[in-house]
N, C-alpha and C positions, 0 to 999 in steps of 0.2 A: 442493904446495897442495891442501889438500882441494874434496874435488867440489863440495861445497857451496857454499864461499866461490869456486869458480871458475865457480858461475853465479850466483851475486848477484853478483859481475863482469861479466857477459853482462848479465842483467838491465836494471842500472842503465845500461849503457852503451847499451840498449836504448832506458832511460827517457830518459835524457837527448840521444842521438842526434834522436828526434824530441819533444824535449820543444818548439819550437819550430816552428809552421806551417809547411810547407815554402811557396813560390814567390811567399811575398807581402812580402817585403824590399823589393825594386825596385818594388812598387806599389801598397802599401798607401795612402801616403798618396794617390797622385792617384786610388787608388780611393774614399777620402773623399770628395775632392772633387768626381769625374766621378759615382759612383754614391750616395754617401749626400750630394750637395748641398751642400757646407759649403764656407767657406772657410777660405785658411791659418790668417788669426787666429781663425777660430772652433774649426778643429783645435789649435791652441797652448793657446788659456781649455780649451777640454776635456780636453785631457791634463792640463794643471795643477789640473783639477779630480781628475782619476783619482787624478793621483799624492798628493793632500792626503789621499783617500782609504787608499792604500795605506798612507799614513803613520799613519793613525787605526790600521790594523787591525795592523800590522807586528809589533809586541811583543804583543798579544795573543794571536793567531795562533801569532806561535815558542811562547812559553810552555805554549798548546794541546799543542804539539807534545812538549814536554819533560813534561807531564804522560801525555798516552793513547799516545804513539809515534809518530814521524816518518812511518813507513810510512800512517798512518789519517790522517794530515793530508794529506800530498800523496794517497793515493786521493781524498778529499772536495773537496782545491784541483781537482783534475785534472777532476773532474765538472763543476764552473762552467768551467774554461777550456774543453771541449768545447763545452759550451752557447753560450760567449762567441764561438768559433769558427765557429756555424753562421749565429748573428746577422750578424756579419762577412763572410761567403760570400755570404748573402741579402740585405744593405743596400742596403736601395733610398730612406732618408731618415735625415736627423739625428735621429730617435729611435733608429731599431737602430744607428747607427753607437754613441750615449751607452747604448745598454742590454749591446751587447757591452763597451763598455770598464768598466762598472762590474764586468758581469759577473767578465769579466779582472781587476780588483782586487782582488777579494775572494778567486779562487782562486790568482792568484800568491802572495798575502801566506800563505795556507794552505801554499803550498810551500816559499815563499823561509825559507831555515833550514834547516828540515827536510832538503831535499832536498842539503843538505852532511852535514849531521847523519849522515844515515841509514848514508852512503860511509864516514865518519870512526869511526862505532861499528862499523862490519862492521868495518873494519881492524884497528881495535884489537882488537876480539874474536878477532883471529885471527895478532895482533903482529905489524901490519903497517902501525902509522899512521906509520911513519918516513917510506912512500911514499904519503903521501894527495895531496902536489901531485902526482908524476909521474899516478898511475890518473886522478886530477879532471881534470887537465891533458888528458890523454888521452883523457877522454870530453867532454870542451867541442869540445876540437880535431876529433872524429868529428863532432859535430854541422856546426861551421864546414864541415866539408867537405864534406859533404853541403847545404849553403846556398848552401857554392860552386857545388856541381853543379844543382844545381834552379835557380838563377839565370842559368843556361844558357838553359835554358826555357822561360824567365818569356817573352820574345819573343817564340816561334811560338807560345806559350800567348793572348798577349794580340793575336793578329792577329784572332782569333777573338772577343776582347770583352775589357775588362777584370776581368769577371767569372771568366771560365775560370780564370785561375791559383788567385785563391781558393778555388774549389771544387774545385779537381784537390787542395789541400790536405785536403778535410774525410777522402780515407779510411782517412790515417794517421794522425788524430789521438786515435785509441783505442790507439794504441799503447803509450804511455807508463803508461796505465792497466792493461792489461794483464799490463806489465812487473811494475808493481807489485801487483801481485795474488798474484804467486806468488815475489817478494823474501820472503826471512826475513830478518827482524828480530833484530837481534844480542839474545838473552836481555838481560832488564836490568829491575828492578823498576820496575812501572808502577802509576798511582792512577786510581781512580775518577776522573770531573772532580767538580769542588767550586772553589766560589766564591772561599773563604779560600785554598787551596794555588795554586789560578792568578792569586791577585794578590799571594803572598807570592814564588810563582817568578817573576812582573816584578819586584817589588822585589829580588830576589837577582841578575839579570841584568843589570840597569839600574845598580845600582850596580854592579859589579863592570867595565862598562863606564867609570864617571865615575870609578872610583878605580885605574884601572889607564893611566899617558901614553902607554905601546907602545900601548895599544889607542885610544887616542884619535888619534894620530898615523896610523894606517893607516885606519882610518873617515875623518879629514879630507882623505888622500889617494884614499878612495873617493870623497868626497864632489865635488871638483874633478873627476875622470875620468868619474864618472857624469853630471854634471848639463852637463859641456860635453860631452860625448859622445849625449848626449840631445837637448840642444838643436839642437847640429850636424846631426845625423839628419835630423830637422825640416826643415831647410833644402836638405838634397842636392836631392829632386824639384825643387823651385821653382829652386834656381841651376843645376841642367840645362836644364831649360825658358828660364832666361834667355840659357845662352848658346848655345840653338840645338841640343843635344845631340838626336837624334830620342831616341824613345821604345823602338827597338830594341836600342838601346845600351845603354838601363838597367842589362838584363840582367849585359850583360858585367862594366858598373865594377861591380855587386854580386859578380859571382862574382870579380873581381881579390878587391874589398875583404875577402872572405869567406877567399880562398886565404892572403893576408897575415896577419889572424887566426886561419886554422890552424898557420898554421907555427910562427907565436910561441906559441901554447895549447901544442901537440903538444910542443915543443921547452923550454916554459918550465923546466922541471926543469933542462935541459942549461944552460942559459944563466946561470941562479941559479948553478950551480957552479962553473962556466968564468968568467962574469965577478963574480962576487960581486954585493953588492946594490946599490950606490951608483951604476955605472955605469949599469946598465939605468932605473933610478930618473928621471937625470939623461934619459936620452933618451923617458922617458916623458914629465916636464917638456915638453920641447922640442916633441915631435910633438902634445902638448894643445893648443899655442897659438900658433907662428909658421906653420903653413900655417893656419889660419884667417885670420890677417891678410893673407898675400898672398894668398888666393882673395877676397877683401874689395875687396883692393886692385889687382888685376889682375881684370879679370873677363873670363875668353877661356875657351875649351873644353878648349884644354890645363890649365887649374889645377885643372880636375876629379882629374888626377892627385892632386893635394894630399889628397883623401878616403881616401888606401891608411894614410896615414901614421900618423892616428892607433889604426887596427888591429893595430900594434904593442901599443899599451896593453891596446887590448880584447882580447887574446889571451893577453898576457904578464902582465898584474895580474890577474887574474880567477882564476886557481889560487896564485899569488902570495900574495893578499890572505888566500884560504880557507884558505889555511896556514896563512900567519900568525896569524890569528886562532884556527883551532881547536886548534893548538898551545900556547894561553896560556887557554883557557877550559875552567870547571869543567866535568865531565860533566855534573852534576845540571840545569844552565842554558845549557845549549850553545845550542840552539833559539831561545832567548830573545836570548841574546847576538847571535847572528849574525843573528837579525831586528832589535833596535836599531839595530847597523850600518845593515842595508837603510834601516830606517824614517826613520834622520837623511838619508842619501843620497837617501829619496825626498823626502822636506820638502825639501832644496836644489835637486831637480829641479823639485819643483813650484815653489818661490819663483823659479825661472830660468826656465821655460817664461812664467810668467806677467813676470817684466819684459820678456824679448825678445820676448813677442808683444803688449806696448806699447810696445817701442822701434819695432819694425817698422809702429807705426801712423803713428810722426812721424818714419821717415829710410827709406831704401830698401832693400833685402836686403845690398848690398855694402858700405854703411856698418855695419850692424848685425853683420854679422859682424867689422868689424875692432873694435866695440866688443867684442863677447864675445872676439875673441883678447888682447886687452889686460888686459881683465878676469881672464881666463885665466891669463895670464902671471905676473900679480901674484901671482894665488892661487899661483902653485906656487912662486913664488919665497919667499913666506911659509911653504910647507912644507918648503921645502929645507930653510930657518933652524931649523923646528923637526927636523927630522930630526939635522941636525948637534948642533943642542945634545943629545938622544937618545942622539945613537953616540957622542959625547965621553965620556973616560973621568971 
């Protein structure tokens, strides 16, 4: 392996290790609530406001990106999620808390794409996109681990204030910037921006999405994993709090959740091979939707356990999905593509944040979640159906 491609290996594993705030998993949201003033349902309408957001910019954004280079777009996204991070650290009212999260929209959507893109064109440049799931896989899985481990912390961090964790976060968050600063960029003809060429490369992406079923079928199974996995999120602080769990604890079930997510990221390659696709498939189904219904329906401190399970998903699809997809899209629209994905996946997040944070206004947290596992359940059972008519000869 050349030197070169073996530190844009380093690099990126740099970028994406801490592309993610360290120690603020286990307490973001009740640092909402305790230090920017908000309540649950007014954190629920604001996220669903973000994500409509992200949805606006998604396919613009990639497109951005497949025009000037993946590299110049996540530098640009990276500079608002900094900014969007200090706002966060320092919120002391419901304005900073909504001026970080827009922030964070605008520079995620800058990234999201790109920042697969960027991995998938080094490979190939270097006849190596065979193993884009194993290196992705492996650099998600390094971040999880490192989430695990900072979620250790989060505890003797927050005896101190709930403040402290987010700002023990602000000194690493140049890091990812950094990384990319000194990535090179796999050669490959780039354009000026122009009006015409960035809305003829959404029309080329967008379609190429609608006219292709493998790719509609994995976007709908993104769409079910992100938007109940989202919403779920949402809910962990508040059904800790209801069943008593202290606040010292938090810690730990993020680092469990976090270790579970690594193993399946780190290992997803192993697992695709060993068990083929159908199997793991079926138990992503499974872990989307029946421990939501019994933490709904049992509501004790042991069913916290139930929160490890869908980690499976979020570890095991997430290099999974990036595969599949970069594997079947043109180079010239890659960015575009894999941002459409994001952009439907966020529009279902924000259309679900925004019903469960009005269900939650007329039934109580344990009902509400056995409506989203059912809800849940449905949806996967409907992609099963399509999956199978799919792999039918």
């Amino acid at each position: 392996m050349k030197d070169s491609h073996k530190r844009n290996l380093f690099l990126y594993n740099v970028y994406m290790t801490f592309s993610e705030p360290l120690f603020w998993g286990p307490v973001l949201v009740s640092a909402m609530i305790g230090l920017g003033h908000m309540s649950l349902q007014e954190i629920f309408i604001m996220e669903s406001v973000v994500l409509a957001i992200v949805f606006l910019l998604e396919i613009p954004s990639g497109s951005v990106a497949d025009i000037i280079g993946p590299r110049k777009s996540i530098l640009a996204g990276r500079v608002l999620l900094i900014a969007c991070y200090f706002f966060f650290a320092f919120m002391q009212n419901p304005l900073m808390v909504w001026i970080g999260n827009i922030l964070w929209a605008v520079g995620f959507s800058l990234e999201s794409g790109a920042n697969e893109s960027i991995l998938y064109e080094a490979l190939d440049g270097n006849g190596n996109k065979e193993e884009y799931e194993k290196y992705y896989g492996k650099s998600v899985a390094r971040r999880l681990g490192l989430a695990a481990f900072t979620s250790l912390l989060v505890s003797p961090l927050a005896i101190w204030g709930m403040r402290v964790p987010l700002m023990a976060s602000v000194p690493f968050i140049v890091l990812p910037f950094i990384a990319m600063l000194f990535f090179k960029e796999h050669p490959k003809e780039r354009h000026a921006y122009n009006a015409k060429l960035h809305l003829e490369t959404i029309r080329k992406g967008v379609l190429f999405v609608f006219k292709s079923q493998e790719i509609r079928w994995i976007i709908a199974l993104s769409v079910i994993i992100g938007t109940v996995s989202k919403v779920w999120f949402f809910t962990y602080n508040a059904y800790f709090e209801l069943t008593n769990i202290p606040l010292t604890l938090f810690g730990v079930i993020f680092f469990a959740i976090n270790v579970v997510a690594w193993g399946f990221s780190n290992y997803a390659d192993s697992i695709k091979s060993r068990y083929g696709e159908e199997k793991p498939l079926i138990m992503m189904y499974m872990v989307m939707s029946v421990p939501i219904i019994l933490m709904g329906a049992f509501v004790h401190p042991a069913m916290v356990i139930m929160v490890l399970l869908p980690n499976f998903a979020r570890g095991f699809f997430r290099p999974l999905m990036s595969g599949y997809l970069n594997k079947r899209i043109e180079d010239t629209a890659r960015s575009t593509v894999l941002s459409t994905s994001s952009s439907i996946t966020e529009l279902a997040k924000f259309v679900g944040l925004m019903m469960f944070g009005f269900v939650l206004k007329v039934v109580t947290l344990p009902t509400g979640l056995i409506v989203l596992g059912v809800c849940a359940c449905i949806a996967c059972v409907a992609n099963y159906i399509s999956y199978k008519k799919l792999s039918s000869p």
